[in-house]
C-alpha positions as CSV (number, residue, x, y, z in Angstrom):
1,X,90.8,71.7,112.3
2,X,92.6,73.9,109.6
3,X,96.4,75.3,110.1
4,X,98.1,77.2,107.5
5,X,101.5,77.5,108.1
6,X,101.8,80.9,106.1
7,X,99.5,82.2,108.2
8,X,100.6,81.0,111.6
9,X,104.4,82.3,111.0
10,X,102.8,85.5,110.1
11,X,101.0,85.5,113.2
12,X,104.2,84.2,115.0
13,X,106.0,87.3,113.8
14,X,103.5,89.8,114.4
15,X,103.5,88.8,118.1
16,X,107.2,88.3,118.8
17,X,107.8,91.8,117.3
18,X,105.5,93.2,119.6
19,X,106.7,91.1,122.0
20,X,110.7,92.3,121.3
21,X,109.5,96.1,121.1
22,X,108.3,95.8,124.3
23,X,110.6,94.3,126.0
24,X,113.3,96.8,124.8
25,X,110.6,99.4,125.8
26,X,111.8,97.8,129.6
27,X,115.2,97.9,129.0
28,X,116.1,94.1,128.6
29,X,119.3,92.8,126.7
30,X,119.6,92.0,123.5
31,X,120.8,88.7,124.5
32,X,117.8,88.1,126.5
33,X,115.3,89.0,123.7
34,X,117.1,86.4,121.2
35,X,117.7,83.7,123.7
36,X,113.1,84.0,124.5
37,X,112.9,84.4,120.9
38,X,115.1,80.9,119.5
39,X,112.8,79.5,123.0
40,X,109.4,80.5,121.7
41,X,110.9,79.9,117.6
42,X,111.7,75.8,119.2
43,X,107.9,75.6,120.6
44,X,106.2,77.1,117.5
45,X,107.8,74.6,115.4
46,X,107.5,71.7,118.3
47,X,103.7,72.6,118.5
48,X,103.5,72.2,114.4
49,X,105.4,69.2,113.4
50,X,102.8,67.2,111.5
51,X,103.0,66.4,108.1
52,X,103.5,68.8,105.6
53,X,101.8,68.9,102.6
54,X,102.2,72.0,99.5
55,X,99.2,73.0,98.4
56,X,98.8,75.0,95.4
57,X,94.9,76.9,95.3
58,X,94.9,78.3,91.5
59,X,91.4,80.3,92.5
60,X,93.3,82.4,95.6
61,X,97.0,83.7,93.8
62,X,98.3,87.1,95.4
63,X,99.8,87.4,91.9
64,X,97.6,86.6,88.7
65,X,101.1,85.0,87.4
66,X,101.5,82.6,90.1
67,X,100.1,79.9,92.5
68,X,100.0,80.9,96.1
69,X,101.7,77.9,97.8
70,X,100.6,77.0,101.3
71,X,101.8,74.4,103.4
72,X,98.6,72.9,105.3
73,X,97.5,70.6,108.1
74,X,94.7,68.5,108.5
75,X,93.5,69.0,104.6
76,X,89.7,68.9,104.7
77,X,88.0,67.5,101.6
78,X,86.2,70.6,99.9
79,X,83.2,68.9,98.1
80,X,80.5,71.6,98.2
81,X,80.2,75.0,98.0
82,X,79.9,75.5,101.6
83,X,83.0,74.2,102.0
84,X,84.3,76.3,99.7
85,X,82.8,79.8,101.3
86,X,84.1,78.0,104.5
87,X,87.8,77.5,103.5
88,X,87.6,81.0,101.8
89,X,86.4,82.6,105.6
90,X,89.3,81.0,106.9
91,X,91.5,83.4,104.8
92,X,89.3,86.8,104.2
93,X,87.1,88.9,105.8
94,X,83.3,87.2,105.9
95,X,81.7,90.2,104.7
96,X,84.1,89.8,101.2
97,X,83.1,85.8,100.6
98,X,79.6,86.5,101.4
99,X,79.3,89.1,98.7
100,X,80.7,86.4,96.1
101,X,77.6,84.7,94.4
102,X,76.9,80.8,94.6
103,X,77.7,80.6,90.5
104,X,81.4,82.1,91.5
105,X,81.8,79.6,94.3
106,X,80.9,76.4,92.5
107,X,83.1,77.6,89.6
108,X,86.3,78.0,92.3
109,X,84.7,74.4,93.7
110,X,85.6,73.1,90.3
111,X,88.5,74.4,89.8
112,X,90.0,73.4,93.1
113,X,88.5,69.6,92.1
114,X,91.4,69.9,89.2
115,X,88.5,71.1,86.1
116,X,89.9,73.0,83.3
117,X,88.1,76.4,82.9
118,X,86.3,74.7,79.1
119,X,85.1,72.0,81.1
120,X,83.9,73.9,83.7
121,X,81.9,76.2,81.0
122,X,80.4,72.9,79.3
123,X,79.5,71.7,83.2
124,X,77.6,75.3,84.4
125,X,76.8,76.2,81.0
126,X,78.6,79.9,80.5
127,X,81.2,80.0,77.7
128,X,84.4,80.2,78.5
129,X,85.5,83.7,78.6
130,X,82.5,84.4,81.3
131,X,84.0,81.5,83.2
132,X,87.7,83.3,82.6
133,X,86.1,86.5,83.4
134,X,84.0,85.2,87.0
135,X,87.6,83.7,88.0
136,X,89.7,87.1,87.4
137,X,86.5,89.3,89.2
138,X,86.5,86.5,92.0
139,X,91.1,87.3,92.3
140,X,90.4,91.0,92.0
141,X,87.6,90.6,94.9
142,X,90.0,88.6,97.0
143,X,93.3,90.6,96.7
144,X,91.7,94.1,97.5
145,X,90.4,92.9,100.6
């Protein structure tokens, strides 16, 4: 089992905002609303207090000049390229990681596995700006989803 804390806050917000709009549709006090929002805020962070580890996944940046840091639970090992499609569904829509070809996911299997981008080229045997060139098609694919 997999839990991104990015994602779960998100979540977390998303809910309690519906949550507070709701409750103010009723007509409850402000008070109120904080004092079930710090209760709910002390469980959310009571349910999640495992170790924390920063991970830093160069192949899935929001922003081509910088790593997309996620703090993650339970890190699976990703050893084959199945892993990798799985990890990716855990983030995107199925249809989008299906659509990326099995040469682009062992090239982000490498990469995640700490390969440079030459090595990787010697390894699949595409030179190095088609190896720069599947990664930026793979970022574009991912952020416009």
């Amino acid at each position: 089992m997999r839990y991104i804390h990015t994602l779960e806050e998100k979540k977390f917000k998303e809910e309690k905002e519906k949550e507070n709009e709701l409750l103010r549709k009723f007509g409850v006090d402000e008070k109120i609303i904080q004092e079930l929002y710090d209760y709910d805020r002390e469980m959310f962070n009571k349910n999640r207090s495992f170790s924390q580890h920063e991970v830093y996944i160069e192949t899935l940046p929001l922003n081509t000049n910088h790593r997309l840091p996620l703090i993650v639970y339970d890190v699976p090992s990703i050893d084959t390229i199945d892993d990798v499609r799985n990890e990716l569904c855990v983030i995107y829509p199925i249809q989008v990681v299906t659509g990326i070809d099995l040469e682009s996911l062992e090239i982000i299997l490498l990469r995640i596995n700490g390969y440079t981008y030459k090595q990787i080229s010697k390894k699949i045997g595409l030179s190095l700006g088609q190896v720069k060139l599947r990664i930026k098609k793979i970022r574009e694919i991912l952020k416009n989803c």
